[in-house]
C-alpha positions in Angstrom: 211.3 63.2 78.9 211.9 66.6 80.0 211.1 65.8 83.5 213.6 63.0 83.1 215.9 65.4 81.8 215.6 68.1 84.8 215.9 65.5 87.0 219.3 63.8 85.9 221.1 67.5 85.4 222.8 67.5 89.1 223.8 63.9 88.9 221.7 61.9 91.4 222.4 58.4 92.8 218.9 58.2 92.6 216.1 58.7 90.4 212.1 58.5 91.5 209.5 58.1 89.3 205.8 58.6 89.8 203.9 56.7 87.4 206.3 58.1 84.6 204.1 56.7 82.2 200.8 57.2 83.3 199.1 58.5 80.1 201.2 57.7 77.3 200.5 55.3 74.3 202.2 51.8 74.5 204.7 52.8 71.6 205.5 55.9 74.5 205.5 53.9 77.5 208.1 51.7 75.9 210.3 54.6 74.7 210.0 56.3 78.2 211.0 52.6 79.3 214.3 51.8 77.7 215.3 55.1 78.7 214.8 54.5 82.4 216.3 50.9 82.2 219.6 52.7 80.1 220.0 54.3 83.4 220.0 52.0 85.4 222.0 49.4 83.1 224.7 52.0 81.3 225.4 54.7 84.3 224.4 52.5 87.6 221.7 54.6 88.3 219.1 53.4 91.4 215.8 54.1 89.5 212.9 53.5 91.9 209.5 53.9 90.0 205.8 53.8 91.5 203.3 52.4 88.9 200.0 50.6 88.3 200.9 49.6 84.9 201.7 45.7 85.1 203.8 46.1 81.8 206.0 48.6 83.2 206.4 46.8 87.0 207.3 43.3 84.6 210.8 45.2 83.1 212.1 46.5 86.6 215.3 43.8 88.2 213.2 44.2 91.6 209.1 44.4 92.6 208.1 45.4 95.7 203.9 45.6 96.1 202.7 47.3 98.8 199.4 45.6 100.3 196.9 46.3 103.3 200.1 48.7 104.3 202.7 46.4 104.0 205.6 46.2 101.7 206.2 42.9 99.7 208.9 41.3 97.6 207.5 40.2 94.3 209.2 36.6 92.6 
């Protein structure tokens, strides 16, 4: 949360996250979640975020998948 906090101090357009919730608890992860989708929904905000975690990738508007080094749209 803090490093959510930094990032968001000058304003951006847009906000990336590395596997913001890589390590947390499920009860975390969703925390961490509704206040990256808040963001995006309430102030506009282009949050791009790189995961692994299918639950995560399931609540962003847009997937990409990036495969054999090429990038993918996601249905």
């Amino acid at each position: 949360r803090v490093a959510i906090a930094r990032a968001l101090v000058k304003d951006p357009e847009v906000l990336l996250a590395d596997e913001p919730t890589g390590n947390l608890d499920e009860e975390t992860r969703d925390e961490i979640m509704d206040l990256l989708e808040g963001l995006w929904r309430d102030r506009g905000l282009t949050v791009i975020i790189v995961t692994h975690d299918t639950a995560v990738a399931k609540r962003a508007q847009r997937r990409l998948h990036i495969k054999h080094g090429r990038v993918q749209d996601v249905a």
